[in-house]
C-alpha positions in Angstrom: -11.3 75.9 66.0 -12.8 73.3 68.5 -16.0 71.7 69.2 -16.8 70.7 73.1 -19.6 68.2 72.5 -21.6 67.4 75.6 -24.4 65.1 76.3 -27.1 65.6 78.9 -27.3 63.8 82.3 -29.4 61.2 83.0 -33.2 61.8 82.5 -36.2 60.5 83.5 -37.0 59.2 79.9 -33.2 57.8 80.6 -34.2 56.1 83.9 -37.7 54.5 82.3 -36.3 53.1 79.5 -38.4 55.2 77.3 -37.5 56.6 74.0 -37.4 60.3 74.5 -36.7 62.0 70.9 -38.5 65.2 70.9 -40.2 64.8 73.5 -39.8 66.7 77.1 -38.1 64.6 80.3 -36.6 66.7 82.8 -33.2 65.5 84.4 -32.8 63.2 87.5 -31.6 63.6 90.7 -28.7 61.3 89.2 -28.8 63.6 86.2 -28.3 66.6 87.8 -25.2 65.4 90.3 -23.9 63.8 86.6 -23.7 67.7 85.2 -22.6 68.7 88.1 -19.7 66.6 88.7 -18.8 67.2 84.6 -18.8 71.1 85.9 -16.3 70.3 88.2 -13.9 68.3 85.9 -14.1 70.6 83.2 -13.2 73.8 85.7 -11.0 72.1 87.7 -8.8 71.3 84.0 -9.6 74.5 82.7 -11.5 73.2 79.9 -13.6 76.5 78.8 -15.5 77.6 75.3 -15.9 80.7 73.7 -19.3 80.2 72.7 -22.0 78.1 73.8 -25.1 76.4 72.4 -27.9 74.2 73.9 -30.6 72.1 72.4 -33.9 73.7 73.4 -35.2 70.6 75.0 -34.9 70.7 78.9 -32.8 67.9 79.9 -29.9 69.4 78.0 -30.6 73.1 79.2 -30.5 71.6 82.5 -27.1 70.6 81.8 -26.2 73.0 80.2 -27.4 75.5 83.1 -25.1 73.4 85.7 -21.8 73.7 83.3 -22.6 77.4 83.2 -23.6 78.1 87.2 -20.2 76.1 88.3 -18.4 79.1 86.2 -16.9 77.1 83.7 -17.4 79.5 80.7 -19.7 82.2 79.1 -23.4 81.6 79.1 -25.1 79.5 76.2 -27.7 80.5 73.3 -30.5 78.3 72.7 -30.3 76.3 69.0 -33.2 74.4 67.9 -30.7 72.2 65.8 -29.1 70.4 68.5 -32.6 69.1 69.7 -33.1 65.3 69.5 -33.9 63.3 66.6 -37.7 63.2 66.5 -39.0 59.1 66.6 -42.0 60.0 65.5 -44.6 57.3 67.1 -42.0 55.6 69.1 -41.7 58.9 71.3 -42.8 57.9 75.0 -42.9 54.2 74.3 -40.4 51.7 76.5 -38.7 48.6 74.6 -41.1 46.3 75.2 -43.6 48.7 73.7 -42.3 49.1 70.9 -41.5 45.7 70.3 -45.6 45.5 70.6 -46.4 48.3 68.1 -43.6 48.6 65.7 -41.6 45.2 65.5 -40.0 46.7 62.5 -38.0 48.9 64.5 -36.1 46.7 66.5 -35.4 44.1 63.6 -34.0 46.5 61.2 -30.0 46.3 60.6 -27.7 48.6 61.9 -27.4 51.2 59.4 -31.6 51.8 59.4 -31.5 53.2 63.2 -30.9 56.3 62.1 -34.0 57.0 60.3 -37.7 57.5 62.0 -39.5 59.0 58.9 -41.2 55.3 58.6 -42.7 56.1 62.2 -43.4 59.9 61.2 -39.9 61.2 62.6 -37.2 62.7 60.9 -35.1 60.8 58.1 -31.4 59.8 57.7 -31.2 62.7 54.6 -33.4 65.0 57.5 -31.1 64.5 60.4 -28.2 65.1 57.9 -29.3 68.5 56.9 -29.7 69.4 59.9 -26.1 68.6 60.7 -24.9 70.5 57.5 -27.0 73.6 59.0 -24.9 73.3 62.2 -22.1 73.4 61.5 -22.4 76.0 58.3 -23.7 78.3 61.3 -21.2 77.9 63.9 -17.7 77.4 61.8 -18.6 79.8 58.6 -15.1 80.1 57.0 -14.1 83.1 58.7 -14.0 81.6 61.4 -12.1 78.3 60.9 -8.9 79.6 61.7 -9.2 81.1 65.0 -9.2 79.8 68.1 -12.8 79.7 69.3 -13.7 76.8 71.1 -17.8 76.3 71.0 -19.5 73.9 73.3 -22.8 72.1 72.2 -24.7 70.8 75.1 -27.1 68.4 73.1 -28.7 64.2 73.0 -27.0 61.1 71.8 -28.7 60.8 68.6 -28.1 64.2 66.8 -24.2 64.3 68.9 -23.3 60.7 66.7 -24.7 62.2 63.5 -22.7 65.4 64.3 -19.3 63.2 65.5 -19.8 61.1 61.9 -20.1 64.2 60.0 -17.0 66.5 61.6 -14.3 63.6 61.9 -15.4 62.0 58.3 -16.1 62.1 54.4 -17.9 60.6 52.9 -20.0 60.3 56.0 -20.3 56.4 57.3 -23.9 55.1 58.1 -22.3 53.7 60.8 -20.0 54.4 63.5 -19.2 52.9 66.7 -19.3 55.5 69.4 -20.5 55.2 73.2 -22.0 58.5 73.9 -23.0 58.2 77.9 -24.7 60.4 80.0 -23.2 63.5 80.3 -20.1 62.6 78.1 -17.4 65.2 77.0 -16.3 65.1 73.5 -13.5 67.4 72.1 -13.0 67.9 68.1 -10.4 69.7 66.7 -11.2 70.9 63.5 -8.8 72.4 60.4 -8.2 72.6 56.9 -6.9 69.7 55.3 -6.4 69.8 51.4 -9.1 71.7 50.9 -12.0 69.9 53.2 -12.9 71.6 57.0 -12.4 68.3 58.8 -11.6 67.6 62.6 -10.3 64.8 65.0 -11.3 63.5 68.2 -8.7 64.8 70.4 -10.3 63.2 73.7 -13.6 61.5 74.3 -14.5 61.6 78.5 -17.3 59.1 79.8 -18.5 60.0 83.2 -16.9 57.3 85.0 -13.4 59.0 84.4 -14.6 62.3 85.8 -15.6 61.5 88.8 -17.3 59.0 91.8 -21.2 59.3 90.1 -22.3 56.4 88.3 -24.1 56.9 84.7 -27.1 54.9 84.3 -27.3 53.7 80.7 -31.3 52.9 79.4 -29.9 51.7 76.5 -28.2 52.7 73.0 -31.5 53.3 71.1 -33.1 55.4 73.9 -31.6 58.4 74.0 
């Protein structure tokens, strides 16, 4: 089986610099020609699913919506598992913000940035779970074999946790990945003595889809 990992276009938490986690920022005009023009790659390649999941937070049902309207494939369930890494306090505070009220954030090393529960988010072990949940839903054994392709339509924090954990055991702390706006990733998962594991068979940023630009707020505001 396959996983067609997506992120959403640009929002306007994206635009602003701010860091969205849980919180609610509906796409941009940017944003919505991003999904849009990802629509058109995909269907013009043929690149379909057989089921289809997105996070319940509205920038990536947005997307979602746009991959779905252009006819690409069957329409997508809402999973509450793909939603964002929740930052806790950080949510709705820009870089310079946080810099203000939690100067521990930005000085911690790399392989801290994935844990918010010193903020009153989610931890590492949290996020990780979560993950485990995931994909114990959507590939349950029976279902390794086949040839179901399933699209997840989701935000650059919990998609690089998800990437580490599919593609690699033990799982790394860190893993250099550039997850853009409205990104295609495709993982092809199998068997291999004795451990469900996948590889990335293609990773698409936006700039190889299309003439739209993607407007990157930054790594660590997703």
């Amino acid at each position: 089986m396959e996983f067609l990992l997506v992120r959403h276009g640009e929002s306007e938490g994206n635009r602003d610099g701010i860091m969205q986690g849980s919180g609610e920022y509906p796409l941009t005009d940017l944003g919505r020609a991003q999904a849009d023009q990802l629509a058109r790659f995909l269907l013009e390649r043929r690149i379909s699913w057989s089921h289809a999941f997105s996070s319940p937070l509205l920038r990536a049902r947005a997307t979602c919506d746009a991959l779905v309207a252009a006819g690409v494939g069957p329409a997508a369930g809402v999973d509450p598992d793909l939603r964002e890494i929740s930052a806790g306090s950080l949510e709705g505070l820009n870089r310079e913000q946080i810099v203000a009220l939690h100067p521990t954030f930005m000085s911690r090393g790399i392989e801290g940035l994935g844990d918010f529960s010193e903020y009153g988010g989610e931890s590492y072990d949290q996020m990780q779970q979560r993950v485990e949940q995931l994909i114990a839903r959507h590939a349950p054994p029976a279902r390794r074999r086949s040839d179901d392709r399933v699209l997840f339509v989701s935000h650059g924090g919990l998609l690089f946790q998800l990437v580490k954990r599919l593609v690699c055991l033990p799982v790394p702390r860190v893993l250099i990945l550039r997850l853009g706006n409205c990104c295609a990733t495709l993982i092809r998962m199998r068997e291999r003595r004795g451990l469900f594991l996948g590889e990335i068979a293609w990773h698409v940023p936006l700039e190889l889809t299309g003439p739209v630009a993607e407007s990157d707020g930054g790594a660590l505001f997703r």
